[in-house]
C-alpha positions in Angstrom: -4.6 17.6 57.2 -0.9 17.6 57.4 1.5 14.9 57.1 4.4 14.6 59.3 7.2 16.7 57.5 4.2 19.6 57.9 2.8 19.1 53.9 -1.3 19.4 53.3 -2.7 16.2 52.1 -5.3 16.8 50.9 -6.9 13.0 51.1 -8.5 12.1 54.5 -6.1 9.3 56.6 -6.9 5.9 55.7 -7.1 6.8 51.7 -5.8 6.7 48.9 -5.3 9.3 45.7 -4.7 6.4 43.5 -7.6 5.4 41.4 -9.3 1.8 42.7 -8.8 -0.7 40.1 -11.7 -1.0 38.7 -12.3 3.0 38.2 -9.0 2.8 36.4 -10.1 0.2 34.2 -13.6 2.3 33.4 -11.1 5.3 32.5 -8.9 3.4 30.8 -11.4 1.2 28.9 -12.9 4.5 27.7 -10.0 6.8 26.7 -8.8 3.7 24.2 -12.6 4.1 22.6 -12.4 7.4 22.1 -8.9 6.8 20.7 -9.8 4.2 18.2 -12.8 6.1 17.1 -10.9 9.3 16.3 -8.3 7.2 14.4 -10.1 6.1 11.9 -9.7 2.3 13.3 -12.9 0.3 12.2 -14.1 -3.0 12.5 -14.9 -3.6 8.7 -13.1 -5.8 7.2 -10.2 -4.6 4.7 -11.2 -6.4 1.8 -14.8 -6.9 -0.2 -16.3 -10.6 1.3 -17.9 -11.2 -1.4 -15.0 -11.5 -3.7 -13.1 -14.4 -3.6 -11.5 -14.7 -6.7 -9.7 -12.5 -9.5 -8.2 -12.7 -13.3 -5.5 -10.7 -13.4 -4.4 -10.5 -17.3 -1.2 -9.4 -18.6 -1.5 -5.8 -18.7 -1.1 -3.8 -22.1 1.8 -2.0 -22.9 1.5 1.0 -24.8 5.6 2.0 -24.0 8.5 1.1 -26.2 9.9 -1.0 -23.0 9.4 -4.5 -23.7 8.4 -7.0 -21.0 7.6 -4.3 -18.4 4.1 -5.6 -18.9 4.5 -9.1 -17.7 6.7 -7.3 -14.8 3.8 -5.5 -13.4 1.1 -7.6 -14.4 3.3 -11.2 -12.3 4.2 -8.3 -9.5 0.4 -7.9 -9.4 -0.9 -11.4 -8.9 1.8 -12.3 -6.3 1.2 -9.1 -4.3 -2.6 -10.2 -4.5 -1.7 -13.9 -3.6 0.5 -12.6 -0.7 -1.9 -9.8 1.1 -5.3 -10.2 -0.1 -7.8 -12.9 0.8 -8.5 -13.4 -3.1 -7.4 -16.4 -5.0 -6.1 -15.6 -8.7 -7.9 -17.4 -11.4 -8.1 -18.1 -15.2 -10.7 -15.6 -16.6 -13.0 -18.2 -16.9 -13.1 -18.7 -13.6 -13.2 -15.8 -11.8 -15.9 -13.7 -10.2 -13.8 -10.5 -10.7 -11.0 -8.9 -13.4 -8.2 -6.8 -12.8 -6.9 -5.5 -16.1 -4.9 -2.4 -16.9 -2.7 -1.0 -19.0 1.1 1.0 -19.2 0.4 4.2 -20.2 3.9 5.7 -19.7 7.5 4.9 -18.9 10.1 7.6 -19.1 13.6 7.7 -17.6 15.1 11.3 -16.1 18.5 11.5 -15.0 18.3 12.0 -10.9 22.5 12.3 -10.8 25.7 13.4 -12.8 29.1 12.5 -12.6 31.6 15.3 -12.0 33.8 14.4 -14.9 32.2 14.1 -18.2 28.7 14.8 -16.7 27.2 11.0 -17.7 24.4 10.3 -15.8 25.3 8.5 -12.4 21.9 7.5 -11.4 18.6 7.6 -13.4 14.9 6.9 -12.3 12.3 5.5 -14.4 8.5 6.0 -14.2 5.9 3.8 -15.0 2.2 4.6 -15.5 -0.5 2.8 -15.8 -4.5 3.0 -15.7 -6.6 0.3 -14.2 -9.9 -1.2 -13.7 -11.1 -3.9 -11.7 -14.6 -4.8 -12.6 -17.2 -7.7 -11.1 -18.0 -9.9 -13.7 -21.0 -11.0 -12.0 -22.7 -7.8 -12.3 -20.6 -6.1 -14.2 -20.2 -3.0 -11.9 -16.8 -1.7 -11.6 -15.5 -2.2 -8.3 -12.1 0.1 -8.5 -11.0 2.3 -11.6 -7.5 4.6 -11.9 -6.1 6.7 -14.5 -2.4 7.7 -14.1 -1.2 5.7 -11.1 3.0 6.0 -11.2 5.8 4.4 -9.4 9.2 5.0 -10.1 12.3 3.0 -9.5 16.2 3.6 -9.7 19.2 2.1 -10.8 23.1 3.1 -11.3 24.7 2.5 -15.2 27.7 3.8 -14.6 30.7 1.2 -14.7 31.5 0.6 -11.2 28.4 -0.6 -10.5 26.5 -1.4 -13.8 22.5 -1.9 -13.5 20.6 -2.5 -16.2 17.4 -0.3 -16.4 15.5 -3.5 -15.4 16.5 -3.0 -12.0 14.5 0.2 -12.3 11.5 -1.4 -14.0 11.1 -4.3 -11.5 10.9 -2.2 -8.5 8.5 0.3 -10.3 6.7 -2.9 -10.6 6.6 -3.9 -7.3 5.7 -0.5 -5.9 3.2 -0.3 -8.7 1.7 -3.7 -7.4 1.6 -2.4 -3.8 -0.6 0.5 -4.5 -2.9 -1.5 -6.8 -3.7 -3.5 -4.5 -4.0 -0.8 -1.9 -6.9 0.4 -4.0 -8.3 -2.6 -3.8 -8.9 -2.8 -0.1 -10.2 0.9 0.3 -13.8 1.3 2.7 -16.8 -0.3 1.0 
């Protein structure tokens, strides 16, 4: 058949090429399966239900930086209060512990300045080594060695940070991957 400027159509008069709605829904309704299967998408939960709550002590510091350990350790139970369906408890208390300890924290210059070559900007490293055990049982529900985060700050005059700068957001990046680990598949 041949429309009226002399083209082939090649569906019958009366027809049309567009999919009927529900076919399209069918198609469409399986092509988003096959999507979220291949993604990795699953409909587990995130986090173990059978936890509920967690003693989080302040972590041991085996560095010469004082206080980082009560930075990670109160970065740790808010990033836990904030994304996690656990509840942070006294030890007492809890059906789980998190504890862990610094390992590491060194500082390497990342910048210069031109004059004088002082250091412009420096990062800091922090690493530290974790378990998170089930008191219940006893089994140990998480366990790394050698997890770092770094942060950054600026001494020179103009703008002045102190290395705490550095050490709080190592923290808080710390206490994001922590608790990433904690809501890996079952």
């Amino acid at each position: 058949m041949t429309d009226r400027q002399g083209n082939v159509n090649p569906y019958p008069a009366g027809t049309s090429h567009y999919l009927s709605g529900t076919s399209g829904v069918c198609i469409a309704i399986a092509v988003l399966g096959v999507a979220l299967a291949g993604c990795g998408y699953t409909h587990q939960p995130l986090y173990a239900e059978d936890v509920n709550t967690v003693a989080v002590p302040i972590f041991e510091n085996k560095s010469i930086y004082q206080d980082i350990e009560r930075d990670v350790t109160e970065a740790l139970i808010n990033e836990i209060e904030l994304r996690t369906p656990y509840k942070v408890v006294a030890r007492d208390r809890a059906e789980t512990l998190l504890e862990g300890t610094i390992t590491q924290v060194d500082q390497g210059r990342l910048s210069r300045r031109h004059e004088g070559g002082l250091p412009q900007e420096l990062e800091m490293r922090v690493r530290v080594s974790f378990t998170w055990k089930d008191l219940r049982s006893g089994q140990t529900l998480r366990e790394r060695r050698g997890l770092v985060a770094a942060g950054r700050y600026i001494p020179a005059v103009e703008v002045g940070e102190q290395y705490q700068t550095a050490q709080h957001a190592a923290a808080q990046r710390l206490a994001f991957q922590i608790v990433a680990t904690m809501g890996e598949r079952w």
